[in-house]
N, C-alpha and C positions, 0 to 999 in steps of 0.2 A: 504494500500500500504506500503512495504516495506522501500520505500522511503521516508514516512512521518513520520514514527517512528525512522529514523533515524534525519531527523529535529527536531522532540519533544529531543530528545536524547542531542543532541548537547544545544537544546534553555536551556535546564534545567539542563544543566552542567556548564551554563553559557558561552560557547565559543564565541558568538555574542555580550556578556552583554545585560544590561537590554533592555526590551524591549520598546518603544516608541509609537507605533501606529501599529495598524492594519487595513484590513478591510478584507469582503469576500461578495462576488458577485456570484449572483445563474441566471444565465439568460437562466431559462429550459422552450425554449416556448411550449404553448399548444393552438392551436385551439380551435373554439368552440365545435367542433365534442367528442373531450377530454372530458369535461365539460358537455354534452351530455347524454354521453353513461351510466350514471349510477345514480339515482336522489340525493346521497349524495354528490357526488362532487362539491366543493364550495359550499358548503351547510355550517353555524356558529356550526351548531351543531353536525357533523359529520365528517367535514373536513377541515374547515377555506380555506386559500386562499393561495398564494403563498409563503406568510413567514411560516403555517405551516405544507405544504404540503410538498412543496421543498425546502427550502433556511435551514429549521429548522436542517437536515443533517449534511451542510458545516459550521452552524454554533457550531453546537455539536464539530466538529471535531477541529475549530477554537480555543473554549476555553478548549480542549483536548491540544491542543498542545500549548498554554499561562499557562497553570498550574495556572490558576485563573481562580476568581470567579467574577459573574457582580456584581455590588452594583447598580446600578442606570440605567434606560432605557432611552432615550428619540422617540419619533417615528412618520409617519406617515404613513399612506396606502389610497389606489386610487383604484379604479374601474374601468380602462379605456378602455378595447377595448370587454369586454366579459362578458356573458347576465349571471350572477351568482349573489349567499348572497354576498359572500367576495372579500376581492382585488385579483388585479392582479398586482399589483404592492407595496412593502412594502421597507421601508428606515430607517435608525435607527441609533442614536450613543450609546455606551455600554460605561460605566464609569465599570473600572476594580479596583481590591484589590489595584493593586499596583501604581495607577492614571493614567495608559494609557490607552488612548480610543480608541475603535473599531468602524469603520463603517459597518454596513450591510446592503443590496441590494438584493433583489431578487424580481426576475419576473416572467409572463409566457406569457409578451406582444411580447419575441423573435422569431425569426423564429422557428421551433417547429424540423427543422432537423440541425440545428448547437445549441446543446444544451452545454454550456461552464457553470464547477462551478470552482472558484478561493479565493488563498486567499494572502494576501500579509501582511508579518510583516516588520517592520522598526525597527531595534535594533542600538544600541550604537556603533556595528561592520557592520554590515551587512542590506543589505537588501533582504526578502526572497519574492518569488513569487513560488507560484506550483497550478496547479488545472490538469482539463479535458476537454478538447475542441474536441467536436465530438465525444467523446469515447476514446480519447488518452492522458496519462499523459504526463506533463510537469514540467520543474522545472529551475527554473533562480535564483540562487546564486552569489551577489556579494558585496563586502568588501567595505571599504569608500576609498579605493582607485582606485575602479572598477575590480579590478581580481577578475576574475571568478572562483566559486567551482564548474560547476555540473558534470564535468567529475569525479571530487572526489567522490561526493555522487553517480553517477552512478557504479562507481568501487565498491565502499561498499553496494549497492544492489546487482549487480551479484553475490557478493563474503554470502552475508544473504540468495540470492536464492539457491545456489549452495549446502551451509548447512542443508536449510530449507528441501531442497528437491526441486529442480528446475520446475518440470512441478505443483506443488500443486503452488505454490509463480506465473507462469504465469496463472496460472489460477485465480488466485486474483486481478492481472491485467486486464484480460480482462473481471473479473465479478467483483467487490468487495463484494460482500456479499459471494461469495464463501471463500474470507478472513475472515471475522466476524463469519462464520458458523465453519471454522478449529478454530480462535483463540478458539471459545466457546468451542467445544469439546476439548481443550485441555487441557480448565482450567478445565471444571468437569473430566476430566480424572486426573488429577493433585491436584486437589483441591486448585486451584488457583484462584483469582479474572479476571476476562475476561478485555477486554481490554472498549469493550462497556455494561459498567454492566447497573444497573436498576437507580442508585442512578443518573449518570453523562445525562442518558436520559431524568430523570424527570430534570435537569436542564438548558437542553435545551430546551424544550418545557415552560419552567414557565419564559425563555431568550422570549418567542415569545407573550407568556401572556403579559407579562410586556410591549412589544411591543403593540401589541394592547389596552391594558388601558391606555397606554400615546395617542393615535390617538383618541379615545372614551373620554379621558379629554382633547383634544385640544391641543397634542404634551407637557404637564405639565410632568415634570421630576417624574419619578417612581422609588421609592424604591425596593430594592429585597432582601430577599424574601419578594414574595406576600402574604397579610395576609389572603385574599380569593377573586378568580376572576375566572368564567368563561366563556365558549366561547356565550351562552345565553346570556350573558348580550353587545355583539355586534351585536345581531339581529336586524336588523332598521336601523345601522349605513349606508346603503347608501337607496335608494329607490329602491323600489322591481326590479329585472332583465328587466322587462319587459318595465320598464318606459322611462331607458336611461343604455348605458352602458359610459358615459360623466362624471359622477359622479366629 
Protein backbone atom coordinates (compact mmCIF):
# COMPACT_ATOMS: atom_id res chain seq x y z
CA UNK A 1 0.00 0.00 0.00
CA UNK A 2 0.98 3.26 -0.92
CA UNK A 3 0.01 4.60 2.30
CA UNK A 4 2.54 2.51 4.36
CA UNK A 5 5.46 3.58 2.40
CA UNK A 6 4.64 6.69 3.14
CA UNK A 7 4.75 5.93 7.09
CA UNK A 8 8.07 3.96 6.67
CA UNK A 9 9.08 7.34 4.90
CA UNK A 10 8.29 9.63 7.49
CA UNK A 11 9.39 7.00 10.74
CA UNK A 12 12.98 6.86 9.03
CA UNK A 13 13.32 10.56 8.60
CA UNK A 14 12.63 10.74 11.89
CA UNK A 15 9.51 13.04 11.95
CA UNK A 16 7.75 11.11 14.90
CA UNK A 17 11.23 10.50 16.76
CA UNK A 18 12.27 7.60 18.10
CA UNK A 19 10.24 4.83 18.30
CA UNK A 20 8.91 3.35 21.61
CA UNK A 21 6.76 0.32 21.34
CA UNK A 22 4.89 -1.47 18.86
CA UNK A 23 2.60 -4.36 18.20
CA UNK A 24 0.78 -6.08 15.27
CA UNK A 25 -2.24 -8.22 15.48
CA UNK A 26 -3.24 -10.82 12.63
CA UNK A 27 -6.96 -12.11 13.62
CA UNK A 28 -7.48 -14.17 10.20
CA UNK A 29 -10.05 -16.61 11.28
CA UNK A 30 -10.38 -20.13 9.62
CA UNK A 31 -12.79 -22.99 10.32
CA UNK A 32 -12.11 -26.22 10.55
CA UNK A 33 -13.32 -26.84 6.99
CA UNK A 34 -9.99 -24.54 6.13
CA UNK A 35 -7.63 -26.93 7.87
CA UNK A 36 -9.54 -29.80 6.13
CA UNK A 37 -9.32 -29.25 2.61
CA UNK A 38 -5.73 -30.18 2.08
CA UNK A 39 -3.52 -32.63 4.41
CA UNK A 40 -0.45 -30.02 4.95
CA UNK A 41 -2.40 -27.43 6.40
CA UNK A 42 -1.29 -27.14 10.16
CA UNK A 43 0.77 -29.61 9.54
CA UNK A 44 4.88 -28.77 11.66
CA UNK A 45 6.32 -29.73 8.64
CA UNK A 46 4.77 -28.05 5.82
CA UNK A 47 2.81 -25.39 7.24
CA UNK A 48 3.12 -24.55 11.01
CA UNK A 49 0.00 -22.80 12.52
CA UNK A 50 -1.06 -19.40 12.70
CA UNK A 51 2.06 -17.26 13.54
CA UNK A 52 3.42 -18.93 10.22
CA UNK A 53 0.93 -19.02 8.05
CA UNK A 54 -0.71 -15.63 8.73
CA UNK A 55 0.50 -13.30 11.23
CA UNK A 56 4.28 -14.04 9.72
CA UNK A 57 3.07 -11.22 6.62
CA UNK A 58 2.10 -8.34 9.08
CA UNK A 59 4.96 -9.07 10.96
CA UNK A 60 7.47 -8.93 7.94
CA UNK A 61 5.94 -5.71 7.04
CA UNK A 62 6.10 -4.45 10.90
CA UNK A 63 9.83 -4.78 11.04
CA UNK A 64 9.88 -3.39 7.38
CA UNK A 65 8.61 -0.21 8.58
CA UNK A 66 10.91 -0.01 12.35
CA UNK A 67 14.02 -0.22 10.02
CA UNK A 68 15.31 -2.82 12.67
CA UNK A 69 16.40 -5.98 13.46
CA UNK A 70 14.88 -8.42 16.46
CA UNK A 71 17.64 -9.43 18.81
CA UNK A 72 15.77 -11.51 21.35
CA UNK A 73 12.10 -13.43 21.08
CA UNK A 74 10.20 -14.38 23.86
CA UNK A 75 6.65 -16.56 23.06
CA UNK A 76 3.87 -18.63 23.55
CA UNK A 77 1.31 -20.80 21.28
CA UNK A 78 -2.02 -22.79 22.11
CA UNK A 79 -4.07 -25.12 20.22
CA UNK A 80 -7.58 -24.10 21.19
CA UNK A 81 -10.55 -24.51 19.11
CA UNK A 82 -9.17 -26.77 15.87
CA UNK A 83 -8.21 -30.45 15.23
CA UNK A 84 -4.45 -29.79 13.75
CA UNK A 85 -0.09 -30.31 14.46
CA UNK A 86 0.15 -26.53 15.28
CA UNK A 87 -1.43 -23.57 17.17
CA UNK A 88 -4.06 -21.45 16.43
CA UNK A 89 -3.39 -19.16 18.48
CA UNK A 90 0.60 -17.58 18.84
CA UNK A 91 1.75 -14.34 21.38
CA UNK A 92 5.09 -12.88 21.55
CA UNK A 93 7.30 -9.82 22.76
CA UNK A 94 10.30 -8.90 20.01
CA UNK A 95 13.23 -7.05 21.95
CA UNK A 96 14.58 -4.74 18.99
CA UNK A 97 18.21 -3.15 17.95
CA UNK A 98 17.20 -0.12 19.30
CA UNK A 99 15.59 -1.43 22.95
CA UNK A 100 11.85 -1.00 21.94
CA UNK A 101 9.69 -3.90 22.14
CA UNK A 102 7.14 -5.21 19.84
CA UNK A 103 4.05 -7.33 20.80
CA UNK A 104 2.79 -9.81 18.31
CA UNK A 105 -0.69 -11.67 18.19
CA UNK A 106 -2.11 -13.77 15.68
CA UNK A 107 -4.80 -16.11 15.38
CA UNK A 108 -7.38 -18.12 13.39
CA UNK A 109 -9.71 -18.68 16.54
CA UNK A 110 -11.75 -15.34 14.79
CA UNK A 111 -14.70 -15.34 12.86
CA UNK A 112 -13.40 -16.47 9.52
CA UNK A 113 -15.46 -13.48 7.58
CA UNK A 114 -14.34 -10.36 9.45
CA UNK A 115 -10.72 -11.17 8.86
CA UNK A 116 -8.61 -7.80 10.54
CA UNK A 117 -4.54 -7.49 10.29
CA UNK A 118 -3.10 -4.24 12.21
CA UNK A 119 -0.36 -2.64 13.42
CA UNK A 120 0.27 0.03 15.95
CA UNK A 121 3.80 2.04 16.79
CA UNK A 122 4.12 4.46 19.74
CA UNK A 123 6.97 7.08 18.95
CA UNK A 124 8.20 10.01 20.92
CA UNK A 125 5.67 12.22 18.57
CA UNK A 126 3.04 10.27 17.59
CA UNK A 127 1.12 7.44 17.75
CA UNK A 128 0.57 5.32 14.54
CA UNK A 129 -2.20 2.60 13.89
CA UNK A 130 -3.15 1.23 10.09
CA UNK A 131 -4.14 -2.35 9.16
CA UNK A 132 -7.24 -4.17 7.07
CA UNK A 133 -10.54 -4.87 8.48
CA UNK A 134 -12.63 -6.85 6.14
CA UNK A 135 -10.69 -6.03 3.12
CA UNK A 136 -10.48 -2.39 3.70
CA UNK A 137 -7.54 -0.06 4.72
CA UNK A 138 -7.28 2.16 7.45
CA UNK A 139 -5.18 4.47 9.04
CA UNK A 140 -5.23 6.70 12.58
CA UNK A 141 -2.47 9.24 12.85
CA UNK A 142 -2.08 11.33 15.93
CA UNK A 143 0.51 13.75 17.73
CA UNK A 144 0.98 13.85 21.72
CA UNK A 145 -1.36 16.58 21.57
CA UNK A 146 -4.07 14.59 19.74
CA UNK A 147 -4.22 16.40 16.11
CA UNK A 148 -4.86 14.24 13.69
CA UNK A 149 -2.68 13.46 10.36
CA UNK A 150 -4.78 11.15 8.20
CA UNK A 151 -6.32 13.48 5.92
CA UNK A 152 -2.47 14.58 5.32
CA UNK A 153 -1.25 11.17 4.56
CA UNK A 154 -4.59 10.41 2.41
CA UNK A 155 -3.61 13.73 0.25
CA UNK A 156 -0.11 12.28 -0.36
CA UNK A 157 -1.44 8.86 -1.54
CA UNK A 158 -3.98 10.29 -4.02
CA UNK A 159 -1.24 12.64 -5.04
CA UNK A 160 1.60 8.86 -5.21
CA UNK A 161 -1.50 7.32 -7.18
CA UNK A 162 -2.01 9.87 -9.60
CA UNK A 163 1.89 9.61 -10.52
CA UNK A 164 2.20 6.15 -10.20
CA UNK A 165 -0.56 5.62 -12.47
CA UNK A 166 -3.99 5.72 -10.79
CA UNK A 167 -5.86 2.44 -11.79
CA UNK A 168 -2.25 0.06 -11.27
CA UNK A 169 -1.89 1.94 -7.23
CA UNK A 170 -6.01 0.94 -6.90
CA UNK A 171 -5.48 -2.13 -7.83
CA UNK A 172 -2.87 -2.76 -5.14
CA UNK A 173 -5.43 -1.76 -2.89
CA UNK A 174 -7.86 -3.93 -3.54
CA UNK A 175 -5.24 -6.81 -4.04
CA UNK A 176 -1.89 -6.36 -2.42
CA UNK A 177 0.15 -8.68 -4.15
CA UNK A 178 -0.98 -7.19 -7.40
CA UNK A 179 1.51 -4.29 -5.42
CA UNK A 180 4.59 -6.75 -4.63
CA UNK A 181 4.20 -8.22 -8.36
CA UNK A 182 4.48 -4.35 -10.14
CA UNK A 183 7.08 -3.37 -7.21
CA UNK A 184 9.04 -6.62 -8.41
CA UNK A 185 8.88 -6.08 -12.03
CA UNK A 186 10.15 -2.91 -11.78
CA UNK A 187 13.10 -3.59 -9.91
CA UNK A 188 14.34 -6.34 -12.55
CA UNK A 189 13.26 -3.98 -15.09
CA UNK A 190 15.43 -1.34 -13.29
CA UNK A 191 17.97 -3.21 -11.66
CA UNK A 192 17.00 -2.26 -8.47
CA UNK A 193 16.43 -4.06 -5.16
CA UNK A 194 12.47 -4.81 -4.65
CA UNK A 195 10.85 -3.66 -1.85
CA UNK A 196 10.12 -7.44 -0.59
CA UNK A 197 13.50 -9.10 -1.49
CA UNK A 198 14.79 -12.75 -0.23
CA UNK A 199 17.03 -11.47 2.48
CA UNK A 200 14.10 -9.35 4.71
CA UNK A 201 11.65 -12.63 4.11
CA UNK A 202 14.20 -15.08 5.60
CA UNK A 203 13.88 -12.79 8.42
CA UNK A 204 10.64 -12.83 9.06
CA UNK A 205 10.16 -16.38 9.05
CA UNK A 206 13.53 -17.00 11.56
CA UNK A 207 11.13 -13.79 13.73
CA UNK A 208 8.53 -16.88 13.85
CA UNK A 209 11.35 -19.63 14.49
CA UNK A 210 12.51 -17.99 17.39
CA UNK A 211 8.92 -17.66 18.27
CA UNK A 212 8.21 -21.01 18.51
CA UNK A 213 11.73 -22.28 20.25
CA UNK A 214 10.84 -19.92 23.01
CA UNK A 215 7.13 -21.95 23.51
CA UNK A 216 9.18 -25.41 22.96
CA UNK A 217 11.70 -24.12 25.90
CA UNK A 218 8.96 -22.90 28.20
CA UNK A 219 8.55 -19.09 26.91
CA UNK A 220 12.89 -18.85 27.80
CA UNK A 221 14.13 -15.78 26.00
CA UNK A 222 15.64 -16.58 22.41
CA UNK A 223 18.59 -15.06 20.88
CA UNK A 224 18.49 -14.16 17.05
CA UNK A 225 19.96 -15.03 14.91
CA UNK A 226 19.07 -18.61 15.30
CA UNK A 227 22.12 -20.94 15.25
CA UNK A 228 19.89 -23.98 13.88
CA UNK A 229 16.09 -24.77 14.51
CA UNK A 230 13.56 -26.33 12.65
CA UNK A 231 9.92 -26.75 12.26
CA UNK A 232 10.42 -30.87 13.01
CA UNK A 233 11.69 -30.23 16.14
CA UNK A 234 7.85 -28.98 17.36
CA UNK A 235 6.40 -32.07 16.23
CA UNK A 236 4.67 -33.42 19.69
CA UNK A 237 4.45 -30.00 21.06
CA UNK A 238 0.75 -30.55 21.78
CA UNK A 239 -1.08 -34.13 21.45
CA UNK A 240 -2.15 -35.49 18.28
CA UNK A 241 -5.47 -33.59 16.74
CA UNK A 242 -7.50 -36.17 17.44
CA UNK A 243 -7.07 -36.38 21.29
CA UNK A 244 -8.28 -32.77 22.27
CA UNK A 245 -8.34 -29.46 20.57
CA UNK A 246 -8.05 -27.82 24.71
CA UNK A 247 -4.40 -28.18 24.56
Amino acid sequence: FPLVGLIRQDLAEGKYGRVLSADVRVHWGHDQAYYDQAAWRGTWLQDGGALMNQTVHALDLLIWLLGEKTVAVQGAIARLSHKMEAEDYGAAILEMTNGSLCRVEGTTNTPPKMHSASFYISTEGAEIEAGLRSGLPYIKVRDRQGKGAKAHYWRRTLAAMRKNGFGRQLKAYLNPHTGIYWDLAQALDQDIAPRADGMSGMEAVENVLGIYKSALEGGRRVSLPLDSFSLQEMRGFFRAPDESVSD
